[in-house]
N, C-alpha and C positions, 0 to 999 in steps of 0.2 A: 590407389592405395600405396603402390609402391614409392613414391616422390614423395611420400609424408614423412620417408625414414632416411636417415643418413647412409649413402651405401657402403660406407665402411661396415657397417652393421648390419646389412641386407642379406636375407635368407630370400628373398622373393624367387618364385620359378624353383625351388628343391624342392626335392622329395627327402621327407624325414622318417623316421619309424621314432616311435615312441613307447617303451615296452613297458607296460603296467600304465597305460595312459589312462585309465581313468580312475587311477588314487589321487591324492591329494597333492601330494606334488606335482605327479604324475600330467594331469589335468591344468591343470598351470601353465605347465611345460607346453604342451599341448595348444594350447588358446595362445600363448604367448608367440609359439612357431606359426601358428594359422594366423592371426593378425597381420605376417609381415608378411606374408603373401606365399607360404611354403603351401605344401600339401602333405598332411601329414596322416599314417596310417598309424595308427591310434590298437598296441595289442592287448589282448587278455587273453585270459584264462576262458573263461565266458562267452558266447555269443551274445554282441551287443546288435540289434538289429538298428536301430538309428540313433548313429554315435555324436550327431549334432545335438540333438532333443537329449541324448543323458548329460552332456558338456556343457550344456544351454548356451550352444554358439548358433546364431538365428542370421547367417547372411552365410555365402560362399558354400553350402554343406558338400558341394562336391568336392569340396578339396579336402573332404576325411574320408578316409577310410579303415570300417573296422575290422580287424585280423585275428580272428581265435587261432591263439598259439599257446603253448604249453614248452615256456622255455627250458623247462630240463628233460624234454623230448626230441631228439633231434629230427625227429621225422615230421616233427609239428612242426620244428622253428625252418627247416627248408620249403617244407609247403607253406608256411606262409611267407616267405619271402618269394617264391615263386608265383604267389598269385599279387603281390606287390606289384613285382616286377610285369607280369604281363596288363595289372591294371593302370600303370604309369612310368616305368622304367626302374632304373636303376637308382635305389637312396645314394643321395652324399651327405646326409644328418644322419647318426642313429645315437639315441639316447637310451643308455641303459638304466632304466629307473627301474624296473621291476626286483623286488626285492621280499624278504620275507624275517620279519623283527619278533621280539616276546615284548609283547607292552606289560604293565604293571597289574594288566588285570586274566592278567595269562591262569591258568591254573598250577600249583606248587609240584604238581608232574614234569613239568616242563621248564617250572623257573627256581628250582632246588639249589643244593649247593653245589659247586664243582664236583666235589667227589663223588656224587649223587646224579651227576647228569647223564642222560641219556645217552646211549650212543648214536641210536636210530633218530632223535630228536638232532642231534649234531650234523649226521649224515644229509638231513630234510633241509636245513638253514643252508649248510655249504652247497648242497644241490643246487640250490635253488640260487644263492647268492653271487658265488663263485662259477661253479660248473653253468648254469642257465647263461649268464653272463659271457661267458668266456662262448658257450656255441651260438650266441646271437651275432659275440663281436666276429667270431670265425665265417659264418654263413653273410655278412654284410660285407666281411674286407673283401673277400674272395668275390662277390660280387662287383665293387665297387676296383677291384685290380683287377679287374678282366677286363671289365670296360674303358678302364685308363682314366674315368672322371676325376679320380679322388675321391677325399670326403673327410668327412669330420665324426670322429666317435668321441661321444661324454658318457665315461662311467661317474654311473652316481657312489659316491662314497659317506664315509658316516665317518664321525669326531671320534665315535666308537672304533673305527678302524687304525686311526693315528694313535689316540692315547687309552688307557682301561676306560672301562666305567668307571664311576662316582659310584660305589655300594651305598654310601651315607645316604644317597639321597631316596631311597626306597627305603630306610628302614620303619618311615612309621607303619610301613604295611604290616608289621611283626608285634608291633605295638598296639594297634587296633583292629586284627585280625589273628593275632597269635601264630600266623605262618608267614614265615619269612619268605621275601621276594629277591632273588639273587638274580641281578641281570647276567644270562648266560655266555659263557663263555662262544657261544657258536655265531652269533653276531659278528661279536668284535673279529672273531679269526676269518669268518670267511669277506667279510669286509678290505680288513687287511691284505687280505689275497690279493681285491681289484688293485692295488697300488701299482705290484710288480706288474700285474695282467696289463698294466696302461704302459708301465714302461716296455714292457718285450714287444708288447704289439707297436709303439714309437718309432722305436728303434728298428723293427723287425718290415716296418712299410714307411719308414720314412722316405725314402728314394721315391716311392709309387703317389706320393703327395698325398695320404693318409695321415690324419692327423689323428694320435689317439691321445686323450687327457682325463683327470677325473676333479669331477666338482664334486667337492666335500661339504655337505648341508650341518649342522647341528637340528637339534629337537623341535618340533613345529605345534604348534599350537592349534589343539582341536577344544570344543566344546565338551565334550564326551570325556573331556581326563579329569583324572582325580585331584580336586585345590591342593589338597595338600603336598601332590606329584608336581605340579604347576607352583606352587611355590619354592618348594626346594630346590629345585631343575633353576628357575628365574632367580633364587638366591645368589646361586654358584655362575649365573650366566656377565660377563662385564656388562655386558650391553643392559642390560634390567630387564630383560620378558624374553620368551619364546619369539621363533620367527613369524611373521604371516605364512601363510602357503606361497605366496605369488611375490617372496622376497628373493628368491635364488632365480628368478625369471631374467633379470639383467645379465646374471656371470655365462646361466644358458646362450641366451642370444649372443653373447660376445665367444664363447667357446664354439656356437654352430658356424660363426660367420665369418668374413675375411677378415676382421679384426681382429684376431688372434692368429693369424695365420703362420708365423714364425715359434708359434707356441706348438710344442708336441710334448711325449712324456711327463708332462708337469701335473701340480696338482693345486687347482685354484681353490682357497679354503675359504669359506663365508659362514661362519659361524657364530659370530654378534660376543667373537673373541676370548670363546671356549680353548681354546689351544693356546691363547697365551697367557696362562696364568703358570 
């Protein structure tokens, strides 16, 4: 398998973590790293018992493994890095995709107006977004500099984190439901957050040949949304529709691999051209 891929591009023989690996993205990421020959430990929240059979990857299944972790636990996210490590070594991939969003069909609790929002709901997103984030990327580096490997960290970021919300685009929910749906403010900020958290950690393990970066996704395309969320969204998009799931797969492999290897601090944006309007 490994000789089918160009090695500029080659992940073969690493060990990756993939944190929220089996969302939508997430899982992608995931099949996309196991194809080139990595071995990837695949986390949740959840006990997944066979992480190949929920992934529907039918060849190689030793090279996943699944890791109940609880990233805004710190005593979860060292134990599971510790049972990584003694189940294969030390990662030099980790992908921070674990994340926590208000979709469109949130309840008006949760997706109010600024002045109206929660605190404890704000506290719960940045936990999770920022803080989860930041004790995965800390328990990996400290890892990955002890041992002298390197490695490569992708934080996932959102278009939401660069520029506001679109409000326009959720308002017919106020129109055909009488309660307005205000995309919260606790996304965007703690989103935002990974920007700097990629550049201090860059900067902060550049010497140690750590490479920290964040690949920036726009809106993805599920079954399950609402037409009229799915057109608004694809009206304001350049490109004309939502992404697939398995279109941020390429900027992945090229941020886990040597082919970006001069690249740190940065932030690769692939968003079908949400940012430059």
């Amino acid at each position: 398998m490994p000789n089918e891929f160009d090695p500029l591009f080659s992940v073969h023989g690493h060990i990756a973590v993939v944190t929220g690996g089996f969302g939508q993205i997430g899982a992608e990421f995931v099949k996309a790293l196991h194809a080139r020959g990595a071995r990837v430990a695949v986390t949740s929240r959840s006990e997944v018992a066979d992480p190949a059979a929920k992934l529907g990857i039918t060849v190689d299944a030793e090279r996943l493994l699944a890791v109940t972790m609880d990233i805004t636990d710190q005593a979860s996210v060292e134990a599971g890095f510790d049972r990584i490590v003694q189940a294969w070594g030390v990662p030099t991939i980790l992908v921070n995709n674990a994340g926590l969003d208000t979709q469109p069909s949130a309840p008006p609790e949760v997706s109010g107006p600024f002045e109206q929002f929660p605190a404890e709901v704000f506290r719960e997103v940045v936990d999770t977004n920022l803080v989860g984030t930041f004790l995965v990327t800390q328990a990996a580096g400290r890892r990955m500099r002890e041992a002298g490997l390197g490695g490569s960290i992708i934080n996932i970021g959102s278009i939401y984190g660069m520029v506001s919300p679109v409000q326009d685009i959720y308002a017919y929910k106020a129109e055909d439901t009488g309660i307005p749906f205000i995309k919260p403010v606790a996304y965007s900020a703690a989103k935002s957050g990974l920007y700097n958290l990629t550049r201090y950690c860059a900067t902060y393990w550049g010497k140690e040949n750590i490479r920290v970066n964040t690949l920036t996704p726009s809106g993805v395309r599920r079954d399950t949304q609402d037409a009229k969320f799915q057109a608004n969204y694809t009206a304001r998009m350049p490109i004309g529709r939502m992404a697939e799931a398995d279109e941020y797969n390429g900027a992945l492999i090229f941020l886990a691999s040597p082919a970006s290897r001069y690249m740190t601090g940065a932030n690769l944006v692939v968003d079908g051209g949400w940012t430059a309007w």
